[in-house]
C-alpha positions as CSV (number, residue, x, y, z in Angstrom):
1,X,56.6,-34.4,23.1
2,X,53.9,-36.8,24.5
3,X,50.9,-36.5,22.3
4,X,47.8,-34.5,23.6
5,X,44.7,-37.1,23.9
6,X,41.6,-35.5,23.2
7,X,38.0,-36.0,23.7
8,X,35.8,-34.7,20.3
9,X,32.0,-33.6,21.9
10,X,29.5,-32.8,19.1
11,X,31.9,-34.1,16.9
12,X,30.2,-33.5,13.6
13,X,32.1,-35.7,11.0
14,X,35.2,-35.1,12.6
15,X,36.4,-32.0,10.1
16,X,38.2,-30.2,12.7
17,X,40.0,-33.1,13.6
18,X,41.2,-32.9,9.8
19,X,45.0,-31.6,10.6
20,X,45.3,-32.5,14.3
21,X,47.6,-35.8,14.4
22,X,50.2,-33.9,12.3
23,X,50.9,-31.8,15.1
24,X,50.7,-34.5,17.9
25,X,47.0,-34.4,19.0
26,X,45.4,-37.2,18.9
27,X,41.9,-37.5,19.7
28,X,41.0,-41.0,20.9
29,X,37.2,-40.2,21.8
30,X,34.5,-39.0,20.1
31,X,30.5,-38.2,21.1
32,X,28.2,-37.6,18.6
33,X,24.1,-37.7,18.2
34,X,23.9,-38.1,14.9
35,X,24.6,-42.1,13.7
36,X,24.7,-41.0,9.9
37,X,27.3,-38.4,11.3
38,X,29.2,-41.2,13.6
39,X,29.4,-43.6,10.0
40,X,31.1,-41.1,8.3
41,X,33.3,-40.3,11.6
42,X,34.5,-43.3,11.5
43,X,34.7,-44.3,8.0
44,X,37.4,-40.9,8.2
45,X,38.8,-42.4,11.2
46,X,39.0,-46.0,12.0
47,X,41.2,-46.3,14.8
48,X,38.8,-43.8,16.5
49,X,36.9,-44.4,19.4
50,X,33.6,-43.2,18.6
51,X,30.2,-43.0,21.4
52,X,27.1,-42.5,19.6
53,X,24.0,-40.7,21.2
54,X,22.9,-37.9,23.1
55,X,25.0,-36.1,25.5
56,X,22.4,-35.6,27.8
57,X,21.6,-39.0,28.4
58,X,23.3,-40.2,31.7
59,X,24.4,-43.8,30.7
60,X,26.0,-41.5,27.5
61,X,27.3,-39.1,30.0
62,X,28.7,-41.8,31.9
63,X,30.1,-43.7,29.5
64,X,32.3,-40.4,28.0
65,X,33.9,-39.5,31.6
66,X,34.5,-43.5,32.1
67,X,36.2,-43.6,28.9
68,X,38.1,-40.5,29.1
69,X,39.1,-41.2,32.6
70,X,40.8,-44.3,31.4
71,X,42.5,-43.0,28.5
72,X,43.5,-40.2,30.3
73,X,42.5,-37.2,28.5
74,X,44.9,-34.2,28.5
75,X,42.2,-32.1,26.3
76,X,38.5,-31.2,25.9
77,X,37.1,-30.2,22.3
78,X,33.1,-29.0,22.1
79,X,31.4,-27.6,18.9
80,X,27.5,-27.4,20.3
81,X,25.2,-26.9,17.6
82,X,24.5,-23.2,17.2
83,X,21.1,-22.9,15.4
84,X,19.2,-21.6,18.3
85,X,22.2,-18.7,18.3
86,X,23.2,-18.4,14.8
87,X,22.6,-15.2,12.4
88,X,21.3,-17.6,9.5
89,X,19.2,-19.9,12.2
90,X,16.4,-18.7,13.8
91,X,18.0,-16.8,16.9
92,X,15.3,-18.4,19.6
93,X,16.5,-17.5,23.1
94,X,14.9,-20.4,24.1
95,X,16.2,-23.0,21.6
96,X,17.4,-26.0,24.0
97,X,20.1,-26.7,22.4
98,X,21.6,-23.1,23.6
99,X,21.8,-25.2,27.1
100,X,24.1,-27.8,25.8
101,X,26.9,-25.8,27.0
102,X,26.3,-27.0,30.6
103,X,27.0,-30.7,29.3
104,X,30.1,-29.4,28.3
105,X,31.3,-28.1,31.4
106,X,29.9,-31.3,33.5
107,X,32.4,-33.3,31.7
108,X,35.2,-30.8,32.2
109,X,34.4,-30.7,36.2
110,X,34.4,-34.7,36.2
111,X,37.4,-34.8,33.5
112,X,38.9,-32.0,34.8
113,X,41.9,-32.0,31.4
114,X,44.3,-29.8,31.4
115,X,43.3,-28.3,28.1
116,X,39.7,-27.1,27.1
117,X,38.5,-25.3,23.3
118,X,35.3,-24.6,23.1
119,X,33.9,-23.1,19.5
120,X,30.9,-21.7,18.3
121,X,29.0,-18.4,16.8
122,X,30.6,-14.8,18.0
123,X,26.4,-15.0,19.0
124,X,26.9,-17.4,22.1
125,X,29.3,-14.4,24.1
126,X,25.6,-12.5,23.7
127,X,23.4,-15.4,24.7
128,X,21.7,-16.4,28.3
129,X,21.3,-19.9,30.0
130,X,19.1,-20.4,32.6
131,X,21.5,-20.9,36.2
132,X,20.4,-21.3,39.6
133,X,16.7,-19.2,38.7
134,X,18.3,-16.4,36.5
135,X,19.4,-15.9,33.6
136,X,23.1,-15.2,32.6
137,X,25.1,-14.6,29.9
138,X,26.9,-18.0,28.6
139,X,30.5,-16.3,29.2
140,X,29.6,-15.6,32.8
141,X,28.2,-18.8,33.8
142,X,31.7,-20.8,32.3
143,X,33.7,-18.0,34.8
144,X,31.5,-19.0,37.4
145,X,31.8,-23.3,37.2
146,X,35.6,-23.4,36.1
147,X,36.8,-20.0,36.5
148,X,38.7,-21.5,39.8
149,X,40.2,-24.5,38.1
150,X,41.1,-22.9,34.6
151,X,42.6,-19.6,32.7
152,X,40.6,-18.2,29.8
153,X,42.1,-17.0,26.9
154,X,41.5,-13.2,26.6
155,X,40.3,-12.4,22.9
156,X,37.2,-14.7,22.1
157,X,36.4,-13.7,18.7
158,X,38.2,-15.1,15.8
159,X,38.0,-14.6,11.8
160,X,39.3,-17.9,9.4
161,X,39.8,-15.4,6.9
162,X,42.7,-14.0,9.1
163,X,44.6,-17.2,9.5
164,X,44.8,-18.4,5.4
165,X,41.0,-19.6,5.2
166,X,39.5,-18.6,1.9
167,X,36.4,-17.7,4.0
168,X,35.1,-14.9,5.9
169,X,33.8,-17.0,8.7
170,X,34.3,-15.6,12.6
171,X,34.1,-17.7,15.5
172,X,33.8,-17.8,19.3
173,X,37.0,-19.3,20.8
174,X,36.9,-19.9,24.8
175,X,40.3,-21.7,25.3
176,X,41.0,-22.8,28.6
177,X,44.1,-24.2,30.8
178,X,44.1,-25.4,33.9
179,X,45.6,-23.2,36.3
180,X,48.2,-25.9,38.0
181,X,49.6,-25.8,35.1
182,X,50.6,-21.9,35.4
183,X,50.4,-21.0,31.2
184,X,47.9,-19.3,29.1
185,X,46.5,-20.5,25.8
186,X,46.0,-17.4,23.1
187,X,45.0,-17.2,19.4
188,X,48.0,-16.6,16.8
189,X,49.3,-13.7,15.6
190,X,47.5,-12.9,12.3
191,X,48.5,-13.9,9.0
192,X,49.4,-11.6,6.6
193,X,48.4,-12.4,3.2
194,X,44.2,-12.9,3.4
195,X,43.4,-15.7,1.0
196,X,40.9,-14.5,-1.5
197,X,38.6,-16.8,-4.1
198,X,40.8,-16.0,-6.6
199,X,43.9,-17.6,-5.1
200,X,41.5,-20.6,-3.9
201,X,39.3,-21.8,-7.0
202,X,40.0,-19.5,-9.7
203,X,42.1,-22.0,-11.6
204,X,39.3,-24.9,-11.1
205,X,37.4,-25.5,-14.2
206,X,33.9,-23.5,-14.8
207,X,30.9,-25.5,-15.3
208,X,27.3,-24.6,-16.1
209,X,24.5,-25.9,-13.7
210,X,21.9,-28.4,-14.5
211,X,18.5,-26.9,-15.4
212,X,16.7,-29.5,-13.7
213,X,13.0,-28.4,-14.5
214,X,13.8,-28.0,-18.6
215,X,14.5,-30.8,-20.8
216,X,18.2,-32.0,-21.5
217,X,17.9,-30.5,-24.9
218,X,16.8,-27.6,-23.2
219,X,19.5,-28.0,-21.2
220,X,21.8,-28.5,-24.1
221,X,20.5,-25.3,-25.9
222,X,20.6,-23.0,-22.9
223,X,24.0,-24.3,-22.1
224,X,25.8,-25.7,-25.5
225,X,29.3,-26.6,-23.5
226,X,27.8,-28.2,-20.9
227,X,28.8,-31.8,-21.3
228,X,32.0,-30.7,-22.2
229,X,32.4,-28.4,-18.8
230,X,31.1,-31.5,-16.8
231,X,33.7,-33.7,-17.9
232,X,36.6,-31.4,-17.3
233,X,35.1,-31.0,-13.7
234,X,35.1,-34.8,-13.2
235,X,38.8,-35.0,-15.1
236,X,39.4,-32.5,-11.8
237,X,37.8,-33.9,-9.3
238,X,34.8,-36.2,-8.5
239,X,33.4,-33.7,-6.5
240,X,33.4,-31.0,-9.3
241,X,30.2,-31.5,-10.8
242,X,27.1,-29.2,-11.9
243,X,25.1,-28.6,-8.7
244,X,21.1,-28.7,-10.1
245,X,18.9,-25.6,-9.7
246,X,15.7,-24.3,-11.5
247,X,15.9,-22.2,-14.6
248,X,14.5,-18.8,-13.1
249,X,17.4,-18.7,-10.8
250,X,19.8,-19.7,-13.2
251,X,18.3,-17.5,-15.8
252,X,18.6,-14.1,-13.1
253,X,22.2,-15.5,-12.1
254,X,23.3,-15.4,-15.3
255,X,22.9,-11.5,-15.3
256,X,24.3,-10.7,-12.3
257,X,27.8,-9.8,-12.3
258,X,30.4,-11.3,-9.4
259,X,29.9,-9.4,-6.0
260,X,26.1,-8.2,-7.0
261,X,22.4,-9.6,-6.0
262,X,20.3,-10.4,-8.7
263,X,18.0,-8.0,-6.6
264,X,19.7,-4.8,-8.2
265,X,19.2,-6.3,-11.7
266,X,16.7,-5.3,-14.4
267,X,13.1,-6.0,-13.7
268,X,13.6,-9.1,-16.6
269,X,16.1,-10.3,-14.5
270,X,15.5,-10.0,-11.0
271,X,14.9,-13.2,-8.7
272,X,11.0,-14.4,-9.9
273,X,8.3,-16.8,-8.1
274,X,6.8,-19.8,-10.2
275,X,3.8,-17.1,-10.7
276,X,6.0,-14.9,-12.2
277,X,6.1,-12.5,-9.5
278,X,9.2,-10.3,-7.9
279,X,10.7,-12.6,-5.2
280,X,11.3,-10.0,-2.3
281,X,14.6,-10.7,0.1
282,X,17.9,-9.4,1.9
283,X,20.3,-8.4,-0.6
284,X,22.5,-11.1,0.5
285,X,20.7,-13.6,-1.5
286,X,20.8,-14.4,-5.2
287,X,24.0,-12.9,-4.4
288,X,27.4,-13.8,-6.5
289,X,30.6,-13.7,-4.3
290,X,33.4,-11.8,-5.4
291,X,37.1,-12.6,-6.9
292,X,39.1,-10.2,-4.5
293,X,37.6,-11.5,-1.2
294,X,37.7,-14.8,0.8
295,X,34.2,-16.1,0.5
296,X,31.4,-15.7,3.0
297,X,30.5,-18.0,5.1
298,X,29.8,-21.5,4.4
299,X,26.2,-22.2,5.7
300,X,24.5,-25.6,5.7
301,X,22.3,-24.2,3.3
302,X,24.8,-24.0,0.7
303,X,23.2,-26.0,-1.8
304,X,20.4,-23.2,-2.1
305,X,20.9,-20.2,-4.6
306,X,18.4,-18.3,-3.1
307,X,20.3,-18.2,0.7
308,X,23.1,-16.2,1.7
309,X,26.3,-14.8,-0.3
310,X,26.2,-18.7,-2.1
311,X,26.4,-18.1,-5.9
312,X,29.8,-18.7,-7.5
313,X,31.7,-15.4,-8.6
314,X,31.5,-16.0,-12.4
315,X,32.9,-14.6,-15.3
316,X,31.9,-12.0,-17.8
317,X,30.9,-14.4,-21.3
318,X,30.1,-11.6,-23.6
319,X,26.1,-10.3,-24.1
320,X,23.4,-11.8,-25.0
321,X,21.2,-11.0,-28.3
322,X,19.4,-8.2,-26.0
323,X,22.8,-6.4,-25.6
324,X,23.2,-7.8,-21.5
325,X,26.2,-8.3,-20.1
326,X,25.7,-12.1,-19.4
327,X,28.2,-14.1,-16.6
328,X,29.9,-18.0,-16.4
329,X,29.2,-20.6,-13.7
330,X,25.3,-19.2,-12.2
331,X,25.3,-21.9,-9.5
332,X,26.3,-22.1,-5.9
333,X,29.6,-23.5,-5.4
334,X,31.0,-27.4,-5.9
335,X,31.8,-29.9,-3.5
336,X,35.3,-29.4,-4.1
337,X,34.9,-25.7,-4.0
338,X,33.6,-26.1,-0.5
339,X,36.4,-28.2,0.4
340,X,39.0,-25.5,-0.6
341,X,37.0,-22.5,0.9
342,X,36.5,-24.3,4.1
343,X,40.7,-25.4,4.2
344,X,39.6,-29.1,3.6
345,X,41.9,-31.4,1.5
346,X,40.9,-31.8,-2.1
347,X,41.2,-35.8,-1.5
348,X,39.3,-35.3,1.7
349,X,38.1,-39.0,2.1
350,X,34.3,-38.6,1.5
351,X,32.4,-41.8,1.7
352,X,30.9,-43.2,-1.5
353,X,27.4,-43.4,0.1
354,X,27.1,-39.7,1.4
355,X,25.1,-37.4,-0.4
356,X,25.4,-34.5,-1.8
357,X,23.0,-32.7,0.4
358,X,24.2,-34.7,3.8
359,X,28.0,-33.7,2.5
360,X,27.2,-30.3,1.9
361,X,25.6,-29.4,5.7
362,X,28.1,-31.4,7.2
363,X,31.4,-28.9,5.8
364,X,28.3,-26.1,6.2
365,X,28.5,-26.7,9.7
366,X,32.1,-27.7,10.1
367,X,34.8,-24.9,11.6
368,X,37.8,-24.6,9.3
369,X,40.5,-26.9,10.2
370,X,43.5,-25.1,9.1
371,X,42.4,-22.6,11.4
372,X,42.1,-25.4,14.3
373,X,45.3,-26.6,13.1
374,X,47.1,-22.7,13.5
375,X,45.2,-22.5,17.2
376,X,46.3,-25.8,18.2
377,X,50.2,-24.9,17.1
378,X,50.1,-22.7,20.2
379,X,49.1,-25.3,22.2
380,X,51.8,-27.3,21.2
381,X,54.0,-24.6,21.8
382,X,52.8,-24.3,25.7
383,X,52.7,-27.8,26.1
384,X,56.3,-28.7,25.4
């Protein structure tokens, strides 16, 4: 089989491309804004060609449809940014960025490849663009600029969690194929077996967090095995180490059992302000995941205790001298727990000079590329 050159738009670090070349897609262009973004693109991928800058820019514009015109691009791939859509952004209608979509479909019309996936929030079938003095629905206005030239796939809407992702994460999947080519481009049947957090990272070591507003001996006194949990974690993995957070949180976590907010705790142990005061929020914050379930949804905000469905799912230790059930690990997941839950390789090649927060938004904002990798297998399967 000839392999399927692709063009990557809004290409992130390249995390979806993570499994492609296995299968015989090979993308040999890639747009992105971002220029921290593009240096760890292409520290991932060498031999990649990479065209930094903004997408709306003409010479940029330009430049792509040049380029993919020359290499001959048999497929399209566009991840727009979704915070102007997403649940956990702020949802404004009139976000700009919700009109990046119509860059997308200029390149198709002057690319015009026989392949297109386009990926975002299940919030984008729901959200209107400004065309021609009205507003429509994003959906509508793709049928109305390609619907001659291409076949869209029927079913938009897509959960990881069904396809051997650890994670609870649903997507909106347009796949297109260009009608000379007479075939049609559908998700995969379903897997089976749903990967919960237990299969994923139960067996990875536990580690306490790092109390960064107490002292170390503090630390040391609140935690007595933590040195000896952070250097298993490093034994495991270099990106297995104590994420940092302040002792209220921690302190609250550590009484919350897995699958619970810290909001349904004791007053002693509910979620606190510096002041002392009763943080108020949704009850999916301060919230530990559970065992039996793929996680939630990685967000980019990942790092934070205090956002969505984040905490690790912890173990019961024993109680405390008050009699309270107290629980293991009251941080948000690892690094290398957020590679597993989002399908990434455990020797994923992260560049020495990215940091924890930039690595951390970057897989937060990343689709899951085992279940790229199980659409794309269908692809294949037409294109032979």
């Amino acid at each position: 089989m000839e392999k399927i050159k692709t063009l990557s738009l809004f290409a992130n670090v390249g995390i979806a491309e993570s499994y492609l070349d296995s299968l015989g897609i090979t993308v040999v262009l890639a747009n992105e804004l971002d220029e921290q973004r593009i240096k760890f693109y292409n520290h991932l991928y060498p031999n990649i060609k990479t065209i930094p800058g903004d997408i709306t820019e003409k010479e940029v514009q330009k430049e792509i449809i040049n380029c993919s015109k020359l290499a001959k691009i048999d497929m399209i791939m566009a991840t727009p940014p979704c915070q102007g859509m997403s649940s956990v952004g702020k949802k404004d209608k009139n976000d700009i960025r919700n009109q990046l979509i119509k860059e997308v479909v200029h390149m198709v019309k002057e690319i015009m490849p026989k392949y297109v996936f386009l990926e975002n929030v299940p919030e984008q079938l729901s959200t209107f663009i400004k065309y021609k003095e009205k507003k429509i629905l994003i959906p509508e206005y793709l049928e109305l600029e390609l619907g001659n030239e291409y076949i869209f796939n029927e079913n938009k809407i897509i959960n990881a969690a069904n396809y051997g992702v650890p994670q609870t994460r649903e997507r909106a999947i347009i796949l297109m194929v260009r009608k000379d080519l007479n075939k049609k481009w559908e998700f995969p049947i379903k897997d089976q077996k749903v990967v919960t957090l237990s299969d994923a990272i139960s067996h990875f070591p536990s580690l306490d967090p790092e109390v960064y507003d107490i002292s170390y001996e503090e630390q040391i006194e609140f935690f007595p095995e933590y040195e000896k949990k952070r250097k298993e974690g490093l034994k495991f993995s270099k990106w297995h180490y104590p994420p940092k957070h302040v002792y209220r949180q921690v302190y609250s976590l550590m009484h919350t059992p897995s699958g619970k907010t810290a909001f349904n705790n004791k007053d002693e142990y509910k979620p606190k302000k510096t002041d002392g005061s009763f943080v108020k929020g949704f009850k999916n914050t301060y919230k530990r995941q559970s065992w039996n379930k793929p996680g939630y949804t990685i967000t980019m905000y990942n790092r934070t205790i205090g956002s969505q469905n984040n905490v690790h799912p912890g173990r019961l230790l024993g109680k405390d001298e008050n009699g309270e059930e107290i629980y293991s690990d009251a941080r948000v997941l690892t690094i290398c727990e957020l590679l597993t839950v989002s399908s990434l390789p455990l020797d994923w090649n992260i560049p020495d000079w990215a940091s924890d927060h930039f690595v951390r938004q970057v897989i937060g904002e990343g689709i899951p590329p085992l279940l790229v990798k199980k659409i794309m297998q269908e692809l294949v399967f037409i294109h032979e």
